[in-house]
MIKOL-224832 format. One record per atom (N, C-alpha, C): z, y, x; atom name; residue number from 1. Coordinates in Angstrom, 3 decimals. Layout:
// MIKOL-224832
          z          y          x   atom    nr
          Z          Y          X     CA   NUM
...
This chain:
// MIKOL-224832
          z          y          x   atom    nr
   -147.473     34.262     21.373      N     1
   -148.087     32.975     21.579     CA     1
   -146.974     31.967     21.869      C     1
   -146.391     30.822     21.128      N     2
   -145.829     29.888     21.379     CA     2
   -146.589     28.737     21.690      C     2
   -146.388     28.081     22.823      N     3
   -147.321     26.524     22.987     CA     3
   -146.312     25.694     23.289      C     3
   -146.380     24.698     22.713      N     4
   -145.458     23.398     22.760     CA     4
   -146.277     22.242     23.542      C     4
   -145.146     21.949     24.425      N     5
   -146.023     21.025     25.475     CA     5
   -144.850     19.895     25.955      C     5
   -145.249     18.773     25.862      N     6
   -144.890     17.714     26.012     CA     6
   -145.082     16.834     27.332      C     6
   -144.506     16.305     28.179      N     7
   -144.171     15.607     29.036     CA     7
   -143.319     14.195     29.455      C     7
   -143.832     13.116     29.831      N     8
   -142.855     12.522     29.944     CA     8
   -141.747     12.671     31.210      C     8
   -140.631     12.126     31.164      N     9
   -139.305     12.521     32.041     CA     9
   -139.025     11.480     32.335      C     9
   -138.141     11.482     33.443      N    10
   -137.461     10.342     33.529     CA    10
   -136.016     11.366     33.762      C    10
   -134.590     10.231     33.784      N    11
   -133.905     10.653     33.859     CA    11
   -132.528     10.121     34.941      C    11
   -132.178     11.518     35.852      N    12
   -131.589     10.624     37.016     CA    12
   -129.943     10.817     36.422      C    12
   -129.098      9.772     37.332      N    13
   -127.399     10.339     36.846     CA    13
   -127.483     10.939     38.082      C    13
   -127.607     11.093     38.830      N    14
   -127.062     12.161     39.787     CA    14
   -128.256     12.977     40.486      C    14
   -128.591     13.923     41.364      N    15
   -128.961     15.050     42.015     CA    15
   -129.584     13.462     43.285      C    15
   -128.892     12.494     43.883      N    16
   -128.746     12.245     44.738     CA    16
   -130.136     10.790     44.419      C    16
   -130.573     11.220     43.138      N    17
   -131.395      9.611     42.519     CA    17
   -132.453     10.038     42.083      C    17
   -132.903     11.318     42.259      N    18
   -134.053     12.223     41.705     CA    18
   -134.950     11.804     42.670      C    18
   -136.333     11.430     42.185      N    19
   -137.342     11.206     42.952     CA    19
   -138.121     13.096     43.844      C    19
   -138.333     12.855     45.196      N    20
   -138.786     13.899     45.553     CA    20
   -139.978     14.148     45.431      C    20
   -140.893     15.298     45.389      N    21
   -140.595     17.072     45.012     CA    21
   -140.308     16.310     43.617      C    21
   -139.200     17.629     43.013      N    22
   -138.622     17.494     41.796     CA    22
   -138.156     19.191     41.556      C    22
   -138.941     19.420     39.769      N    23
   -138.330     20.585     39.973     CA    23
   -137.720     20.555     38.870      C    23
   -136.483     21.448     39.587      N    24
   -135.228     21.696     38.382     CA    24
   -134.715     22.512     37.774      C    24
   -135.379     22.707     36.641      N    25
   -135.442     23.971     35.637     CA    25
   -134.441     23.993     34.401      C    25
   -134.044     25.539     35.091      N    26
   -132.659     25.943     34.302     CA    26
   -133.143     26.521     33.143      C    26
   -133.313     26.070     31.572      N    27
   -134.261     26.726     30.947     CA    27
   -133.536     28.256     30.329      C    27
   -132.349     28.240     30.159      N    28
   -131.996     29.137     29.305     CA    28
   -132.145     30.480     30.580      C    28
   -132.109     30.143     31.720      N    29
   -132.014     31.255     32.597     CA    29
   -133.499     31.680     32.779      C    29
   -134.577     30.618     32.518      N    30
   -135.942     30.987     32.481     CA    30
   -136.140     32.487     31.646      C    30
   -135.397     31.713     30.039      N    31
   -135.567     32.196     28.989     CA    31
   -135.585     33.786     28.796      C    31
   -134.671     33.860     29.769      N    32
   -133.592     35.731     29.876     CA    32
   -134.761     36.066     30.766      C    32
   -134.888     35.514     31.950      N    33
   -136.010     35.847     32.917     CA    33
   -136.908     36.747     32.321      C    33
   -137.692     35.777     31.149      N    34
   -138.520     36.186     30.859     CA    34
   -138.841     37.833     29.875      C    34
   -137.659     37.450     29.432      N    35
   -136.859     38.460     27.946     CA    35
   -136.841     39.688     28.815      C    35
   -136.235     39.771     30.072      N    36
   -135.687     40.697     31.011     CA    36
   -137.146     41.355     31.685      C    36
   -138.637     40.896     31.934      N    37
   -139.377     41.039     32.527     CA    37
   -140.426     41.252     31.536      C    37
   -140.280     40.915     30.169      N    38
   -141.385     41.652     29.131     CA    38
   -140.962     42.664     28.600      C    38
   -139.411     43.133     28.626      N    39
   -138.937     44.686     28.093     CA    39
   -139.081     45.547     29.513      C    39
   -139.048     45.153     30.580      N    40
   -139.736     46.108     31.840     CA    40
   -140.781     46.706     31.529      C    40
   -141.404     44.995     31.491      N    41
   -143.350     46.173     31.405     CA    41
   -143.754     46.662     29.917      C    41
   -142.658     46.497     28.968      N    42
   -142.861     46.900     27.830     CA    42
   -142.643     48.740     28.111      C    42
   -141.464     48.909     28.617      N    43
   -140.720     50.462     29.349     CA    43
   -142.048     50.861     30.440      C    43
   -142.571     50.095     30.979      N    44
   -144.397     50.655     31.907     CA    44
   -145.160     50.519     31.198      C    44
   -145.261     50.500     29.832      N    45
   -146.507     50.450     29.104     CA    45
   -147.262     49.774     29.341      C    45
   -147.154     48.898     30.422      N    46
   -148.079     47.547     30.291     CA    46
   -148.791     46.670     29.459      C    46
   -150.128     46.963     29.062      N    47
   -150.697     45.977     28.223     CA    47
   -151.250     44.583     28.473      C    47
   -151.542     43.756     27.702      N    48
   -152.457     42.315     28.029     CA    48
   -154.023     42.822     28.176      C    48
């Protein structure tokens, strides 16, 4: 399942100009996260 989802952003120059709560997502480390945690439960036979 791929879903493409759209948002608008704004964009700060520094860490120090970010409006608060702000969350800050590292995507490529999501990415592995995820890669790393569906060949687990793939190895537990985990189904949907």
């Amino acid at each position: 399942m791929n879903r493409e989802m759209s948002f608008d952003t704004t964009q700060a120059d520094t860490l120090q100009t970010l409006d608060t709560p702000c969350l800050l997502l590292d995507e490529v480390r999501m990415e592995r996260n995820i890669k790393r945690l569906h060949a687990h439960l793939n190895s537990l036979r985990v189904e949907r």
